[in-house]
C-alpha angles and dihedrals in degrees: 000000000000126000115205110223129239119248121240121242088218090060137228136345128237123228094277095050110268141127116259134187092017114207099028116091122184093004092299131091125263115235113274084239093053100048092042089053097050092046081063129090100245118181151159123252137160105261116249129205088266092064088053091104102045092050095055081052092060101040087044090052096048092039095047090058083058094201102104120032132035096239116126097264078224089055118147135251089237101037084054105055090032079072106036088041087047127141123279083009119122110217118201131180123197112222114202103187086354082301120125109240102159146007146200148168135214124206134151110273095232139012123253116346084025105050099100084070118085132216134192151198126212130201136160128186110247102246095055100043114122086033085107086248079136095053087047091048093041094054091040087055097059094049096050088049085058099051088041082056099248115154099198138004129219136196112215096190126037110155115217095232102052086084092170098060091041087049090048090052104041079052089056096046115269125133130209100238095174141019122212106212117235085341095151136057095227102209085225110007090047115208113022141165121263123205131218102217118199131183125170126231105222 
């Protein structure tokens, strides 16, 4: 069985192996966002007190919009990093160029019986969304659940509407195991369903 390989943003290689017309992919440029966010160093680290208000300003950003995820769209500053800051959670940030762009926890979904099963949280600042920052952290997520032990992980919360990250998850292996009719106040659909996504671990 052949795989097809997956072409590279930065385009095609010349005969010797390197990469030629960087920036153009298919025949056709990048966008100057893009390129100029690959050329970057972009890496995951575990978040310090010093990232705390970048990233309020990111969970502020994503939570104000209210389609995506059930926090008060009024919700504080201190209320907001209480949470993401919260015991037993692992907080990451993602730098692109040593500026936050994204971040995410990681937490065990229950408590005692429960707690082999992750959860996690996804956020990703506004002017570096579509950059593919989710899919990293994402990845990044379920191999720091396995080294932490976790045998699963489970989102609580997907909201129907929010078809990208849906699309990202099912692509990395979740399934939607149970739908919660009319669950969440869409700011602009109104009612809608809300799914509950698993994947094992192992």
């Amino acid at each position: 069985m052949s795989v097809a390989k997956e072409r590279s943003p930065l385009g095609p290689r010349s005969a010797g192996g390197r990469r030629s017309n960087f920036g153009v992919r298919g025949g056709r440029a990048l966008p100057k966002t893009l390129v100029a966010f690959i050329r970057r160093v972009v890496k995951i680290r575990p978040a310090t007190d010093a990232d705390r208000e970048t990233i309020w300003n990111v969970f502020r950003e994503v939570v104000a919009v209210g389609d995506t995820y059930a926090f008060d769209p009024g919700m504080s500053r201190e209320d907001a990093l209480a949470y993401w800051f919260g015991t037993g959670t692992h907080t990451f940030v993602v730098e692109n160029d040593r500026r936050v762009v994204g971040t995410y926890i990681l937490k065990a979904n229950q408590a005692g019986p429960g707690a082999h099963v992750a959860n996690a949280a996804y956020m990703v600042a506004k002017d570096a969304r579509g950059l593919g920052v989710g899919r990293k952290m994402a990845k990044h997520s379920l191999t720091e659940a396995r080294q932490l032990g976790f045998r699963a992980m489970q989102f609580n919360f997907v909201v129907s509407t929010n078809a990208s990250a849906i699309h990202l998850w099912q692509q990395l292996g979740f399934k939607i195991v149970g739908t919660l009719p009319s669950a969440f106040r869409h700011p602009e659909a109104g009612y809608v369903d809300v799914y509950v996504m698993f994947r094992s671990l192992l």
